[in-house]
N, C-alpha and C positions, 0 to 999 in steps of 0.2 A: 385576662390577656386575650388578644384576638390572634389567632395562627393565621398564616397569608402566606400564598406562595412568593415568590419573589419576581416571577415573570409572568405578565399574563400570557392566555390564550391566544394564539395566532393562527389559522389552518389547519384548527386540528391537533396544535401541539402544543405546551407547555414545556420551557427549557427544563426547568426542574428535575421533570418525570422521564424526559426523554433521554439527555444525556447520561443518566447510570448505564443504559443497556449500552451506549458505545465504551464507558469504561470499563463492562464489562470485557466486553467485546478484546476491550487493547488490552488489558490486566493478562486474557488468556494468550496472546500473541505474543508480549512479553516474555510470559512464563514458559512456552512452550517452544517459541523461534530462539529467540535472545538469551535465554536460561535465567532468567534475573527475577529477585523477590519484589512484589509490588506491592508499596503500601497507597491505603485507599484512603483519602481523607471524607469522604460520606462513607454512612455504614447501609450494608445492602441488606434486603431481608424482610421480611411482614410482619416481624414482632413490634410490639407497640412501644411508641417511645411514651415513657410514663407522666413526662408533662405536659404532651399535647393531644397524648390517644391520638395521636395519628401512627403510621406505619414508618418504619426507619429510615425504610427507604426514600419517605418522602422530607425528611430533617437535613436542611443545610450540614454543614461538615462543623461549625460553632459545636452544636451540641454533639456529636458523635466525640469529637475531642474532649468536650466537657466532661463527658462520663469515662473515656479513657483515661483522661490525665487529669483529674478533676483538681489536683493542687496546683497547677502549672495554667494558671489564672491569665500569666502574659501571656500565653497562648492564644487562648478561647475568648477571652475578656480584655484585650487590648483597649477598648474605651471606654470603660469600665465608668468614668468621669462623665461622658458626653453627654446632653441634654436631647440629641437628634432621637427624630421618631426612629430612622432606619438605625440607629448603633449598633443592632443584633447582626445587620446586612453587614457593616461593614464591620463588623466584628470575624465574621465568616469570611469574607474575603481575607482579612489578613491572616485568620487563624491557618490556613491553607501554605505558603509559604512561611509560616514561623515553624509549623509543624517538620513540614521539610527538613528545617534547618534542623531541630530537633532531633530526626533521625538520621539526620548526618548523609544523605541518599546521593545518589550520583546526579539527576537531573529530576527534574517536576513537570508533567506535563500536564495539564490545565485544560477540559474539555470544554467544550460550548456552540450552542447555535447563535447565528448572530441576529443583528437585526437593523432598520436602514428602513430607505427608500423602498416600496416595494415592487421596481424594479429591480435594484441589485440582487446579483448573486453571487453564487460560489464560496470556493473557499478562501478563508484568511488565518496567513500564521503572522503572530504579533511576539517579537523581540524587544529587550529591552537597549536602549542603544548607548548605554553607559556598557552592555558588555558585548562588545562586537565580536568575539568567539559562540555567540549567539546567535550572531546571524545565518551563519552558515549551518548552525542547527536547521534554524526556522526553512532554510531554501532546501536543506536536504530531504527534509520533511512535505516540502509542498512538492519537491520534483515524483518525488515515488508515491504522494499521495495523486498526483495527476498519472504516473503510469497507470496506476493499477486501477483507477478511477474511470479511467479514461480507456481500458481495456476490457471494461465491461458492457453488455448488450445494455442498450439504451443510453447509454454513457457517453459515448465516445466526445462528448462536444460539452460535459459538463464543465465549467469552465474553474481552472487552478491556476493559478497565477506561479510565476516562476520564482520570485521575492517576496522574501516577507514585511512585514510592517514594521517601522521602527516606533511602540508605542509603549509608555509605564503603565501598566495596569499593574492590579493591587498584589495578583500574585507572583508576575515576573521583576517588579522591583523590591520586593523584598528579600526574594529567593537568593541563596547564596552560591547555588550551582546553576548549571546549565537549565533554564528554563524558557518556557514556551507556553502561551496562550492560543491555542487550535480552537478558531470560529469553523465549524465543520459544514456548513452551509445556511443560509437565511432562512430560518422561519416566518420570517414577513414575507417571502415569495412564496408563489404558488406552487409553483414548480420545484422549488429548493424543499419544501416542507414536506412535495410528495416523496422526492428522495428520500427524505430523514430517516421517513416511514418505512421504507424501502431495506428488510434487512440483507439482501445483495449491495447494496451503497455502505449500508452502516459495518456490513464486513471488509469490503473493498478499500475506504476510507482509514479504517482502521489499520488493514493491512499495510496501509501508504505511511501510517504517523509510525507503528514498531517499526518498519525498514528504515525510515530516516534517522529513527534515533540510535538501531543498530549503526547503521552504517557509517553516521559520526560517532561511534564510538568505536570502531574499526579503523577509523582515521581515510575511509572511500569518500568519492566524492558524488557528482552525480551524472554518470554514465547509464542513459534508457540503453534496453537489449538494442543488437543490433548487431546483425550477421553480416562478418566480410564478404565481398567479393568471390565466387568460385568460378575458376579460370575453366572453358569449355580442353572437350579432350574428344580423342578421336579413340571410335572399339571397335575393331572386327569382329564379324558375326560369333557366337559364343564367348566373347572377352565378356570380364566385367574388370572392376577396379574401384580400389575404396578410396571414397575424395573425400579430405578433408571440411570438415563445417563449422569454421572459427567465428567467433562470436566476443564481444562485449557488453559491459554490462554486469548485473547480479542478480541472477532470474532466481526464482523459486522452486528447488529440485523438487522431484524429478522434472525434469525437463523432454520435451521430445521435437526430435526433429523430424518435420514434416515435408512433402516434396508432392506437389502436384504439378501435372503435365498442364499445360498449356500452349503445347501446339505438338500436335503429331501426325504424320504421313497419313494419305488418303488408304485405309485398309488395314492399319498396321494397328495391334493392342499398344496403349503406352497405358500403363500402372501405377499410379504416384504410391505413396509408403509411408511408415510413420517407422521412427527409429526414437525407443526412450531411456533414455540415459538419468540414472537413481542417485548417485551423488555427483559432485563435482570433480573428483579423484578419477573418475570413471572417464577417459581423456586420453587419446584424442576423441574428439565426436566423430566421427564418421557417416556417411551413407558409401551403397552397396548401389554401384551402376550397372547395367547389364546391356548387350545387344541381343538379341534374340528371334526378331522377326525377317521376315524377307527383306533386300534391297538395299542401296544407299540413301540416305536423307539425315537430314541432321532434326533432332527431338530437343522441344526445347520444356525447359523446368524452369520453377520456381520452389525454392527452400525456404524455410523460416522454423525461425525458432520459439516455442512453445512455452512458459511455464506453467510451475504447478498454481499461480494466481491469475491463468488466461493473460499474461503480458503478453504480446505477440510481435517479434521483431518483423521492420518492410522485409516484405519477399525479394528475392536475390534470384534476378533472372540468370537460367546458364546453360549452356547446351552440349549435346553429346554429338558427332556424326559419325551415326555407323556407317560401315565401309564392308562392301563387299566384297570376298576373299576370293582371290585369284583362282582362273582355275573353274568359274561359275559359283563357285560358295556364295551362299546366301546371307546376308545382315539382319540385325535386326535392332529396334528401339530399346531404349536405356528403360529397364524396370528395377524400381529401389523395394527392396523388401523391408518386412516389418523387421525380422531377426537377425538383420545380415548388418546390425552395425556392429563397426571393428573398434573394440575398445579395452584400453588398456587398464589392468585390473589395480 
């Protein structure tokens, strides 16, 4: 018998070998955001599989199953009859959703690079369209895989599409739960394959597919961060006063809210600040405004809010005008401190 991977070479990459470190990657994110047990249908590892001598990690999920469940034949051996060269290929594909079903799981998600034109990029999440409670999987899935994708240095313009695909492939139409086929970027592009490589992409990405699938099981929908509105206010010299910094969305605690100056009086210190806030409970958010300097003028700020995965909501221009205190008293510009947010325990 001749072993053969399943996908060739393309830039450096073989789907094969590449995809375990992102299921890696999401198995810990699972287990550690989500709190939920992950079952793996390949087995990971360097011990040798004993009918190929090659290493475990590098055996489709057919055999990993094989030796798990070795009487449970409709599993691993569904074409057990077929004449085709590939039968083992598609033995493995369906072994993948039967197993699922097997263990009775809440949803299956299905890792892969894809492949195409080698122009095309990006990401694609593929639904099956006989189960349209699916879909909204697949959109919620690509919206937070584009947040957090798209919030990382060099990223910002990697392209995620807002909709998923409506397509039967071999593991979302068997599957009997919420399932999903996540193409995590092109390995036929040049550019998408250096991603792959890229283990800031391959965390980021990941981090996008556990949030989406939290979050459709939370029953959220898909809300990027995004800081309201803060209404300007007026301090006499030594006021300060804590303004609220409301926010949408579902960031990644801790969180922190940031405040850089962006216009301040000719002479005068203006301070921006960083205020971090550890769970969600910890509410209202706050910053801590200040006047402090000589004179009247109004100081103007920008706010945003931070998570602990670099999401980063637009800035929210707002301003303060200190005001000179009768009498000759002196004003001074708004400075937010690191310590000074007010928050309730």
């Amino acid at each position: 018998m001749q072993w053969e991977f399943q996908r060739p070479e393309r830039h450096g990459i073989r789907e094969d070998l590449i995809t375990p470190g992102y299921a890696d990657e999401l198995a810990r994110l699972l287990a550690d955001r989500a709190d939920l047990t992950v079952h793996r249908a390949r087995r990971v590892g360097n011990d040798i599989h004993p009918e190929s001598m090659h290493p475990w990690q590098e055996m489709s999920a057919r055999y990993h199953l094989k030796s798990l469940l070795p009487d449970r034949t409709d599993i691993w051996h569904h074409f057990a009859s077929s004449n085709r060269n590939d039968r083992e290929v598609l033995d493995d594909i369906r072994a993948r959703p039967y197993y699922a079903n097997h263990l009775g799981v809440d949803g299956m998600l299905s890792l892969h690079t894809n492949a195409g034109d080698p122009v095309a990029r990006g990401s694609r999440v593929h639904y099956h369209p006989s189960k349209p409670g699916d879909r909204l999987l697949a959109d919620l899935t690509l919206c937070y895989m584009r947040e957090i994708i798209n919030s990382q240095d060099g990223y910002g313009e990697f392209p995620v599409p807002s909709s998923g695909v409506p397509a039967g492939h071999g593991e979302n139409s068997f599957a009997t739960m919420p399932s999903l086929v996540v193409e995590v970027a092109f390995h036929t592009n040049a550019a998408d394959a250096a991603a792959l490589q890229d283990p800031v992409f391959r965390t980021a990405s990941m981090k996008g597919v556990e949030k989406g699938y939290r979050l459709f099981r939370e029953g959220k929908d898909c809300t990027p961060l995004k800081a309201e509105p803060i209404e300007g206010i007026n301090l006499s010299q030594g006021d300060s006063r804590q303004v609220d910094v409301v926010f949408e969305g579902y960031p990644q605690y801790p969180i922190e809210l940031i405040t850089t100056n962006v216009g301040c009086p000719p002479g005068w210190i203006c301070t921006g600040g960083r205020v971090r806030i550890e769970t969600p409970d910890a509410k209202p958010s706050q910053i801590t405004l200040r006047c402090e300097n000589a004179g009247s003028a109004p100081v103007f700020w920008n706010t945003q809010v931070v998570d602990d995965d670099g999401v980063k909501s637009p800035p929210v221009r707002h301003w303060v005008q200190c005001i000179r205190r009768p009498g000759g008293a002196v004003a001074s510009p708004v400075v937010p401190h690191d310590l000074e947010a007010a928050t309730a325990g």
